[in-house]
TORKOL-4160 file (C-alpha; in steps of 0.2 Angstrom, whole numbers, padded with zeros to 4 digits, m for minus):
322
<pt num="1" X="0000" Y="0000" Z="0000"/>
<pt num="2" X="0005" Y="0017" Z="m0004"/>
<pt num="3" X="0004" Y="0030" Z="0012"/>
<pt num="4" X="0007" Y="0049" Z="0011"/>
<pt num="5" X="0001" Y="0065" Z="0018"/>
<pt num="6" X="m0017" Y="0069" Z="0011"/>
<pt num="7" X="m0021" Y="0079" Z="m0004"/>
<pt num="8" X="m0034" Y="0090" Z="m0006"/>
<pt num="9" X="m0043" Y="0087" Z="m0022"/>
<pt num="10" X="m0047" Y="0103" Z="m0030"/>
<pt num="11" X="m0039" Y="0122" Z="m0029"/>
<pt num="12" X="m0029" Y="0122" Z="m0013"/>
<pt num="13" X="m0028" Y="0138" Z="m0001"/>
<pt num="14" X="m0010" Y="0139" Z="0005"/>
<pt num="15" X="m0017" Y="0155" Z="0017"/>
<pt num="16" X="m0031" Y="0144" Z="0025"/>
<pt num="17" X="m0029" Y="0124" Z="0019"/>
<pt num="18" X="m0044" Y="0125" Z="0014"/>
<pt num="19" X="m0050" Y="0117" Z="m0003"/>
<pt num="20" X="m0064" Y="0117" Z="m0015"/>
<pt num="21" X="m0071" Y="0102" Z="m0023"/>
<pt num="22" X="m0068" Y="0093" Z="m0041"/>
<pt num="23" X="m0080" Y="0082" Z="m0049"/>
<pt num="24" X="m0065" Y="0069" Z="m0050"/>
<pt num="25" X="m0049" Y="0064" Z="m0042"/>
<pt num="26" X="m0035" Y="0070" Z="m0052"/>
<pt num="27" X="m0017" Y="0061" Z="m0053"/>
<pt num="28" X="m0019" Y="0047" Z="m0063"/>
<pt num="29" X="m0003" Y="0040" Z="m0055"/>
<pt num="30" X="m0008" Y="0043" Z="m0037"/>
<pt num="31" X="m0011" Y="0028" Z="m0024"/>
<pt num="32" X="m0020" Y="0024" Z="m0009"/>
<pt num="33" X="m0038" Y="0021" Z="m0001"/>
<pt num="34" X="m0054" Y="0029" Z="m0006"/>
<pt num="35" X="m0067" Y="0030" Z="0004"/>
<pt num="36" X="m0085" Y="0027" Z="m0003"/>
<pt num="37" X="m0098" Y="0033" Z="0009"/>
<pt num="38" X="m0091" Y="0043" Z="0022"/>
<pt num="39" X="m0103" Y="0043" Z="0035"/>
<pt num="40" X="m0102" Y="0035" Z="0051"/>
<pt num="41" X="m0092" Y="0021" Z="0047"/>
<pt num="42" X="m0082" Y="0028" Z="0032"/>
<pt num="43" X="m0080" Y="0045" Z="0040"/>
<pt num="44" X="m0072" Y="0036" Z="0051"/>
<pt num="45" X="m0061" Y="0023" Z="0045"/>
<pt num="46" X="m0057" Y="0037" Z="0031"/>
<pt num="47" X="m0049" Y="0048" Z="0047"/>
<pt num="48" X="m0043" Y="0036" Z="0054"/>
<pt num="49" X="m0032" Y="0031" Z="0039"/>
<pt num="50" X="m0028" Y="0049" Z="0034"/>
<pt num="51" X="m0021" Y="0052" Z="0052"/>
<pt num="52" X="m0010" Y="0039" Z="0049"/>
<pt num="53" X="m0002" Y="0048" Z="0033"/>
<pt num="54" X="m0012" Y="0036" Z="0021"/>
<pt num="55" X="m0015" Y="0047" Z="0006"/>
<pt num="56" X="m0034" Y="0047" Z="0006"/>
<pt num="57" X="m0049" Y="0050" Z="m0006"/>
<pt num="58" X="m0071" Y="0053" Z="0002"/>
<pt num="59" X="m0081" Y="0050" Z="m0013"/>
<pt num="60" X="m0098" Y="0056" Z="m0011"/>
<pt num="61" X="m0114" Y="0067" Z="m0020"/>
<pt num="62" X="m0110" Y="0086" Z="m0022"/>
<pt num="63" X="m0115" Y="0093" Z="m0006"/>
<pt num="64" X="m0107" Y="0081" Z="0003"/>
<pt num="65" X="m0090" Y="0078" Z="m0007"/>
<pt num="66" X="m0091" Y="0102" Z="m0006"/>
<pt num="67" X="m0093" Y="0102" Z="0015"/>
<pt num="68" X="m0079" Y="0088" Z="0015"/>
<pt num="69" X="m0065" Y="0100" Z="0006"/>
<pt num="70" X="m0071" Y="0115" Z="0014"/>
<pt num="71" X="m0072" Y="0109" Z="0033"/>
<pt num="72" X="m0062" Y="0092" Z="0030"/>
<pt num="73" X="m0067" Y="0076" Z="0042"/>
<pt num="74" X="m0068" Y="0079" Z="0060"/>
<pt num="75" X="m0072" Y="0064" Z="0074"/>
<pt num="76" X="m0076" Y="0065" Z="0093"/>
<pt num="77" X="m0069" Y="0046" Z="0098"/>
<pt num="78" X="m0073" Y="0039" Z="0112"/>
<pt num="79" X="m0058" Y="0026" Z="0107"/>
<pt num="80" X="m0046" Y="0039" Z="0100"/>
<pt num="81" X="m0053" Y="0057" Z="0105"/>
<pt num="82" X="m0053" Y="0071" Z="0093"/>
<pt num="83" X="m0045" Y="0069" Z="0076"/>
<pt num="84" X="m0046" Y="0082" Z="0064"/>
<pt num="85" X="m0041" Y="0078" Z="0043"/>
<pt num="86" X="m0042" Y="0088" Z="0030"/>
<pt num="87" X="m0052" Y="0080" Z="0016"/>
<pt num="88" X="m0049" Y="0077" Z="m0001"/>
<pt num="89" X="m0066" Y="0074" Z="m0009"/>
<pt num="90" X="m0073" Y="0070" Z="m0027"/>
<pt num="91" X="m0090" Y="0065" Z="m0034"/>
<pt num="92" X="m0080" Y="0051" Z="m0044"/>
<pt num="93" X="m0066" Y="0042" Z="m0044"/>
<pt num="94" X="m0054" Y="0045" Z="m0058"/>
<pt num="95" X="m0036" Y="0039" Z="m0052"/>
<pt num="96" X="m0030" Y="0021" Z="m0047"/>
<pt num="97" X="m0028" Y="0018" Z="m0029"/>
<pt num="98" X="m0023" Y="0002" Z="m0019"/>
<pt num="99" X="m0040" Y="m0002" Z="m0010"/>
<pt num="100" X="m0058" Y="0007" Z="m0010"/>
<pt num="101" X="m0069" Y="0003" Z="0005"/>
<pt num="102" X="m0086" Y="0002" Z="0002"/>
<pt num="103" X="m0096" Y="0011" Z="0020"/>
<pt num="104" X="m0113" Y="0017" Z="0009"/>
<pt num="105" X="m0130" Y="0005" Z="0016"/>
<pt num="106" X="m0134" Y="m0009" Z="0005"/>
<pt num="107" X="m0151" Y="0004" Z="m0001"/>
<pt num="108" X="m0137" Y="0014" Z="m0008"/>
<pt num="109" X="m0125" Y="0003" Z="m0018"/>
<pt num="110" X="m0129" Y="0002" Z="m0033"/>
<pt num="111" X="m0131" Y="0021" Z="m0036"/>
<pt num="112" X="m0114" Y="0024" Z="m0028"/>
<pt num="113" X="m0104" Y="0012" Z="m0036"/>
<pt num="114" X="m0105" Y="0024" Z="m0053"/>
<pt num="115" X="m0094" Y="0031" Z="m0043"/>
<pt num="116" X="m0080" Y="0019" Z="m0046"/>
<pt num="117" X="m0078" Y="0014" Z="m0063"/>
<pt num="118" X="m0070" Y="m0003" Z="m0063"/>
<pt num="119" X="m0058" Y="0002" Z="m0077"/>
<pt num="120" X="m0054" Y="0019" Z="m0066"/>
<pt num="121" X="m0050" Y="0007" Z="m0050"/>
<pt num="122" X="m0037" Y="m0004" Z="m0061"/>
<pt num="123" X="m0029" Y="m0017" Z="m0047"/>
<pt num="124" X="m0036" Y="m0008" Z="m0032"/>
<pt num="125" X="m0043" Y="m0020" Z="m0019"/>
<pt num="126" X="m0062" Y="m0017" Z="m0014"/>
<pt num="127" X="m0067" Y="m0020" Z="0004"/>
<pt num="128" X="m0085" Y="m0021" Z="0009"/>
<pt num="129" X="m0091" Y="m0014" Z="0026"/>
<pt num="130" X="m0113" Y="m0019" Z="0022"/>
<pt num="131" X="m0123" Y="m0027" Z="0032"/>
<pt num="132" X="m0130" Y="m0045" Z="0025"/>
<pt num="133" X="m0123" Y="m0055" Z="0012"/>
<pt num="134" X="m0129" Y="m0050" Z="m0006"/>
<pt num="135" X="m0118" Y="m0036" Z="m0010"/>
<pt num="136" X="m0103" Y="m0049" Z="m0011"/>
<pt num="137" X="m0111" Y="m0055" Z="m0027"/>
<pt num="138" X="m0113" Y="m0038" Z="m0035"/>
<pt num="139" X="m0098" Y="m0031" Z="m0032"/>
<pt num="140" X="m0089" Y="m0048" Z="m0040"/>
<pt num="141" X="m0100" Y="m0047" Z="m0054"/>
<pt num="142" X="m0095" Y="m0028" Z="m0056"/>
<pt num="143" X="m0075" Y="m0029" Z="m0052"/>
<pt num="144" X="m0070" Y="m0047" Z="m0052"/>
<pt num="145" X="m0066" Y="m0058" Z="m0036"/>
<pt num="146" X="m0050" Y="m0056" Z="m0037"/>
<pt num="147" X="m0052" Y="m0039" Z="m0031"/>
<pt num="148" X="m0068" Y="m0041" Z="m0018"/>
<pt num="149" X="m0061" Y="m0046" Z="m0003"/>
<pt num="150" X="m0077" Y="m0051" Z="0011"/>
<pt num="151" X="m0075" Y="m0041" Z="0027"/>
<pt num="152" X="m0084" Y="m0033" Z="0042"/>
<pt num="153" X="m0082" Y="m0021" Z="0055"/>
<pt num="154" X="m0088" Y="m0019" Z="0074"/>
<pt num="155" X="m0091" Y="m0002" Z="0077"/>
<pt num="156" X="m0102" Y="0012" Z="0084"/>
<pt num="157" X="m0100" Y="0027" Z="0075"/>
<pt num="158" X="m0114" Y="0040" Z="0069"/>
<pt num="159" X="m0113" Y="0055" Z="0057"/>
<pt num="160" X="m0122" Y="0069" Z="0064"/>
<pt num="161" X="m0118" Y="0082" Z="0047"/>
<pt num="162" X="m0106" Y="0079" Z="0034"/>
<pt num="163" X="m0088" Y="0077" Z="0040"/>
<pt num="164" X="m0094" Y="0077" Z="0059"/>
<pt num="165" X="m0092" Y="0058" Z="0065"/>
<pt num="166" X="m0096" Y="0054" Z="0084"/>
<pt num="167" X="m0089" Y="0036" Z="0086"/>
<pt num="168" X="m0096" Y="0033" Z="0103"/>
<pt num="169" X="m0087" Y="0013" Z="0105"/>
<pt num="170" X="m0070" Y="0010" Z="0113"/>
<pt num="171" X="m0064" Y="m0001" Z="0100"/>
<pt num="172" X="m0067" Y="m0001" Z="0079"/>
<pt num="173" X="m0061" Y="m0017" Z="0074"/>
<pt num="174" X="m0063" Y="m0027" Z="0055"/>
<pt num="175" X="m0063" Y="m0046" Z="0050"/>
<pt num="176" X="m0058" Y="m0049" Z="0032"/>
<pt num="177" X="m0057" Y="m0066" Z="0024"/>
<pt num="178" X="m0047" Y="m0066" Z="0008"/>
<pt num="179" X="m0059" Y="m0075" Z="m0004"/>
<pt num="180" X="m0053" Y="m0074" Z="m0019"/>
<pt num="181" X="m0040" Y="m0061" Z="m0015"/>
<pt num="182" X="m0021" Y="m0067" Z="m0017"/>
<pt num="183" X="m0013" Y="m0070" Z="m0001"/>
<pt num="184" X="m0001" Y="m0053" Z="m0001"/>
<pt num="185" X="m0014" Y="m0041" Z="m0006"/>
<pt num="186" X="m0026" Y="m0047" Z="0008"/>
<pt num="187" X="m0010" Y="m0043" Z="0018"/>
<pt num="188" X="m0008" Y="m0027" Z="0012"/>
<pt num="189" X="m0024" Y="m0022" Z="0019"/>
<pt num="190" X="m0023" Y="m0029" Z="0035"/>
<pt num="191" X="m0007" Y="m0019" Z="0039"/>
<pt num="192" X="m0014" Y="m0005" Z="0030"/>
<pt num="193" X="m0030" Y="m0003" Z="0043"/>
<pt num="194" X="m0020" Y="m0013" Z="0058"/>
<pt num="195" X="m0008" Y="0004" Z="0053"/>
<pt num="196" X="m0021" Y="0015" Z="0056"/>
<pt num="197" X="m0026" Y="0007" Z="0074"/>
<pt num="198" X="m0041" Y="m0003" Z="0066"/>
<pt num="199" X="m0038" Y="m0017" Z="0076"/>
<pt num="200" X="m0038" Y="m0031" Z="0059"/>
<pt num="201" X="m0038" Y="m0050" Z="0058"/>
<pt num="202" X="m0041" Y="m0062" Z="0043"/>
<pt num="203" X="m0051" Y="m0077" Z="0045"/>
<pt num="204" X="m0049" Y="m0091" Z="0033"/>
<pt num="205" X="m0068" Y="m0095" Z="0033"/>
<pt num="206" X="m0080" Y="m0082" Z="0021"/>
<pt num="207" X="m0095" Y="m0091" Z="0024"/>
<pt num="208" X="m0092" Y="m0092" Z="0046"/>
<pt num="209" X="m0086" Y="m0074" Z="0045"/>
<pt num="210" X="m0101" Y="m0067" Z="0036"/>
<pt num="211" X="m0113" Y="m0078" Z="0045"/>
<pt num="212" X="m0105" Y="m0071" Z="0062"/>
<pt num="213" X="m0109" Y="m0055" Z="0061"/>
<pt num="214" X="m0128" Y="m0058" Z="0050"/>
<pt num="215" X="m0132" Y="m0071" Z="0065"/>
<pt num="216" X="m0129" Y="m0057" Z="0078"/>
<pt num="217" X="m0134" Y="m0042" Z="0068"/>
<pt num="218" X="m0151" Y="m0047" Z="0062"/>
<pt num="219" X="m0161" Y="m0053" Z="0078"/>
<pt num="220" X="m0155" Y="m0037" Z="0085"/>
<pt num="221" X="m0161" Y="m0026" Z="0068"/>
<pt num="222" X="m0177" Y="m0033" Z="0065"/>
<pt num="223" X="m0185" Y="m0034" Z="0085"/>
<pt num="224" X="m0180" Y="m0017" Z="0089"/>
<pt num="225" X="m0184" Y="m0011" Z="0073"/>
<pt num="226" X="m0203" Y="m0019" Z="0073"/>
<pt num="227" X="m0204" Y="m0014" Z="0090"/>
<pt num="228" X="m0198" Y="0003" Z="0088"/>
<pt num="229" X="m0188" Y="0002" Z="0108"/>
<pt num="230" X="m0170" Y="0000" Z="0112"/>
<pt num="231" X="m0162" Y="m0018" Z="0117"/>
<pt num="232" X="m0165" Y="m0018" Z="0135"/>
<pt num="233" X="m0185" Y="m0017" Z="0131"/>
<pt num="234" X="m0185" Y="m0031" Z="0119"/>
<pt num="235" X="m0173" Y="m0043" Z="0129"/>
<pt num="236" X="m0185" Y="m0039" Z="0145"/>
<pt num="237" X="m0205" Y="m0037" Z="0136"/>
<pt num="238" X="m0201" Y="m0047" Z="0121"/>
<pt num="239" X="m0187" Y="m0061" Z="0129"/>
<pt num="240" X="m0200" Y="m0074" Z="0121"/>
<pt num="241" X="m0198" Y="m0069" Z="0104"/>
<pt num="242" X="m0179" Y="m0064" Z="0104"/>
<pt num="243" X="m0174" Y="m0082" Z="0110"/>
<pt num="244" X="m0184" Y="m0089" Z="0094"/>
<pt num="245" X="m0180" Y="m0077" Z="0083"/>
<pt num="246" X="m0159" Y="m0081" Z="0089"/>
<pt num="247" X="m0161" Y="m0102" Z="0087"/>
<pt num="248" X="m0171" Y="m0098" Z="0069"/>
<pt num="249" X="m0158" Y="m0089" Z="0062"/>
<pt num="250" X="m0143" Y="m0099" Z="0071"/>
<pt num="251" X="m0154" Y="m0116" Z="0061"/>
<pt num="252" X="m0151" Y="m0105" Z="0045"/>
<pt num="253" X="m0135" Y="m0102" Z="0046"/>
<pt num="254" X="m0130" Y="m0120" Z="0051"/>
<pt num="255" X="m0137" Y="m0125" Z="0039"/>
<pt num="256" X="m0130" Y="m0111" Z="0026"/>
<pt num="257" X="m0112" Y="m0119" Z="0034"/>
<pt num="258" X="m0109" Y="m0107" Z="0048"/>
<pt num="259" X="m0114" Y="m0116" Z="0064"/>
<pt num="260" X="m0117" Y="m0103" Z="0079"/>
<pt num="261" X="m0121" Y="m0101" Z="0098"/>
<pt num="262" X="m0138" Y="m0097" Z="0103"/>
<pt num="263" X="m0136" Y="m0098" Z="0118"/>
<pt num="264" X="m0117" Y="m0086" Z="0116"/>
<pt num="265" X="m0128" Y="m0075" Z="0106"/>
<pt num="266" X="m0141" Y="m0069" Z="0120"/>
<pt num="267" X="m0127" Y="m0067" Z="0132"/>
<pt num="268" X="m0121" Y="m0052" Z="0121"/>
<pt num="269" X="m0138" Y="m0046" Z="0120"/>
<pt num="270" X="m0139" Y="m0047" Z="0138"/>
<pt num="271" X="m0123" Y="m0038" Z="0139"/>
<pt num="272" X="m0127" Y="m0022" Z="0128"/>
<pt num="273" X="m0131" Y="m0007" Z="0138"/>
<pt num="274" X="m0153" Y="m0007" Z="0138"/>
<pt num="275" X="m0152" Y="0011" Z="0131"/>
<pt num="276" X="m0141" Y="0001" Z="0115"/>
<pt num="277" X="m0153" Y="0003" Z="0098"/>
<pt num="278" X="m0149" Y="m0004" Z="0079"/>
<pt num="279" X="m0146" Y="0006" Z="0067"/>
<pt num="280" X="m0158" Y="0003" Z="0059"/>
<pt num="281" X="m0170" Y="0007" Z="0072"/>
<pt num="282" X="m0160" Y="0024" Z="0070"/>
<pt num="283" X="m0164" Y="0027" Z="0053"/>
<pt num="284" X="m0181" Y="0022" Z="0054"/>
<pt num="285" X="m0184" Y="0036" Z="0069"/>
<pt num="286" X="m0175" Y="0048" Z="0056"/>
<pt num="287" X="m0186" Y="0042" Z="0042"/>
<pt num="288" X="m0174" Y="0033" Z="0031"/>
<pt num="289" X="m0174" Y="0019" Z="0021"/>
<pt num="290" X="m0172" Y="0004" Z="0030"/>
<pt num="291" X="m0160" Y="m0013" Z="0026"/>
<pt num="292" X="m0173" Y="m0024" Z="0030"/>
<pt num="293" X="m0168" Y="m0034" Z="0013"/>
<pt num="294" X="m0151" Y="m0033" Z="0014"/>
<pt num="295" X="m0151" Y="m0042" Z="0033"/>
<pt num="296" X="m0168" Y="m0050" Z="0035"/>
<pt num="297" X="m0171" Y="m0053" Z="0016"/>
<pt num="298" X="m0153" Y="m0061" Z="0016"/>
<pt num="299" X="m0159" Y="m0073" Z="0030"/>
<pt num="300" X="m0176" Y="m0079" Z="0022"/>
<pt num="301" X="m0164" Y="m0082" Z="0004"/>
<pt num="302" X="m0152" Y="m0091" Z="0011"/>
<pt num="303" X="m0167" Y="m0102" Z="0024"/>
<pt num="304" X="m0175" Y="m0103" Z="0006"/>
<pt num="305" X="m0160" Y="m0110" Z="m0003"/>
<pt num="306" X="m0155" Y="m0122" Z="0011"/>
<pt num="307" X="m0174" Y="m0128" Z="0014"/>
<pt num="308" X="m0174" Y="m0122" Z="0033"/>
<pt num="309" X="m0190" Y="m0114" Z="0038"/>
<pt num="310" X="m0189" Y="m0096" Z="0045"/>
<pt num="311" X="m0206" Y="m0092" Z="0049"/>
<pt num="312" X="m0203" Y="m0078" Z="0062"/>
<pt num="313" X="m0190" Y="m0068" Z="0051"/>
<pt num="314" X="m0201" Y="m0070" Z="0036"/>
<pt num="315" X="m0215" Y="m0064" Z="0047"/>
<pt num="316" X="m0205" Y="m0049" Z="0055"/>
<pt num="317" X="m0198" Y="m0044" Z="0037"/>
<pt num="318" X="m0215" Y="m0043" Z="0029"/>
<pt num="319" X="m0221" Y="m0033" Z="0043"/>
<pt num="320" X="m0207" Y="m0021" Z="0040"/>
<pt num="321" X="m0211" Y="m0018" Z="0024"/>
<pt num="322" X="m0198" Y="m0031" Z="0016"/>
């Protein structure tokens, strides 16, 4: 991987750093990461990188892409504390770059991979941060999987307005499995984020890894979600439900390859402070689209393929409007 200082895309300011916007990277030549999405999770990572002298790139829509030059990234970390970056930022990629990571919602993805050509990324490495399982598939149709390595990340981090992250977890760790990736570009990323205090490890199983975190994710999503309350209220008022809703999607993904712990996936619940809430229950109290396909659709798919019944996550997904 490539690391240097980052450069502002756009007309730079040397009285005040500031920078405006391009509707494309420029340098041809240049290398590094790309960030597409830089929202909660992106913002993040992105600053987290940059700090660490990688040269880095926030693609995003106009308005986004302008208050990123102009103010660059700031986050308010409960892990880190405050990092400040300025911002290169472009509508488009239009420059190589050793890896691109993906932090847009699954509702999202297809519009916003117009912003990376395949031909524009060349060899770059693209590493997914989406909830469910689907989006593997697209982006291997789109860029090859030799160039799609699986991962996924354990983080709370919100964007409260464009380049304003509040990451309010003590750790922001990622899993990647290398999938079709060759051994020393999979290792290439690792140190790249490990670099950047992204706590990183790479497990030898796609299917386990991606399970792990859908297992977990989804009971969590789709009862507070349908239930509009935080985890402490559906762990209490709705215990019955949860615990079923845990063994029907642990039978589906034993039977998808990925065995799992019901019984070890409660006891996290049970640890999660009662106030915790999914994101999705966040963007469906701010009147977002929701990924209810993305995480429960992915679970009633992959029940369908493997003949398992899912009848509570079918049920929960319907009523959610999936």
């Amino acid at each position: 991987m490539t690391a240097g200082r980052p450069r502002p895309s756009g007309r730079d300011d040397p009285d005040d750093g500031r920078t405006t916007v391009t509707e494309t990277t420029s340098g041809r030549g240049r290398r590094g990461a790309a960030v597409l999405g830089p929202g909660g999770v992106g913002g993040l990572v992105g600053a987290l990188l940059a700090r660490s002298g990688v040269d880095v790139t926030f693609l995003a829509g106009e308005a986004t892409a302008a208050a990123l030059a102009e103010q660059g990234v700031h986050v308010r970390s409960r892990q880190v504390g405050e990092v400040h970056v300025p911002a290169r930022a472009a509508t488009r990629l239009d420059g190589p770059v050793d890896v691109v990571l993906v932090a847009v919602k699954q509702t999202a993805l297809d519009e916003a991979l117009d912003r990376v050509p395949p031909e524009v990324l060349g060899d770059g490495v693209v590493v997914p941060f989406l909830n469910g399982l689907d989006h593997l598939d697209v982006l291997r149709a789109r860029y090859g999987a030799e160039r799609v390595l699986p991962a996924t990340i354990r983080v709370e981090s919100t964007r409260v307005a464009p380049g304003e992250i509040e990451h309010t977890s003590a750790f922001t760790d990622v899993d990647l499995a290398p999938g079709g990736v060759p051994p020393e570009r999979v290792e290439a990323v690792r140190a790249l984020l490990d670099g950047a205090g992204i706590s990183t490890t790479v497990h030898p199983d796609e299917t386990a890894l991606m399970w792990a975190k859908l297992g977990f994710l989804a009971p969590f999503a789709l009862l507070t979600t349908t239930h509009r309350a935080p985890i402490g209220e559906v762990r209490t008022t709705h215990r019955a439900e949860l615990e079923a809703l845990v063994r029907e999607v642990a039978a589906v993904a034993a039977a998808s390859g990925a065995p799992s712990d019901p019984a070890r996936t409660l006891a996290f619940y049970d640890r999660f402070a009662p106030e915790a809430k999914s994101s999705m229950l966040r963007d469906a109290e701010a009147g977002r689209p929701l990924e209810v396909d993305a995480i429960g659709g992915a679970i009633v798919r992959a029940a369908d393929r493997a003949g398992v019944d899912a009848p509570l996550t079918r049920a929960l997904v319907a009523g959610l409007g999936g």
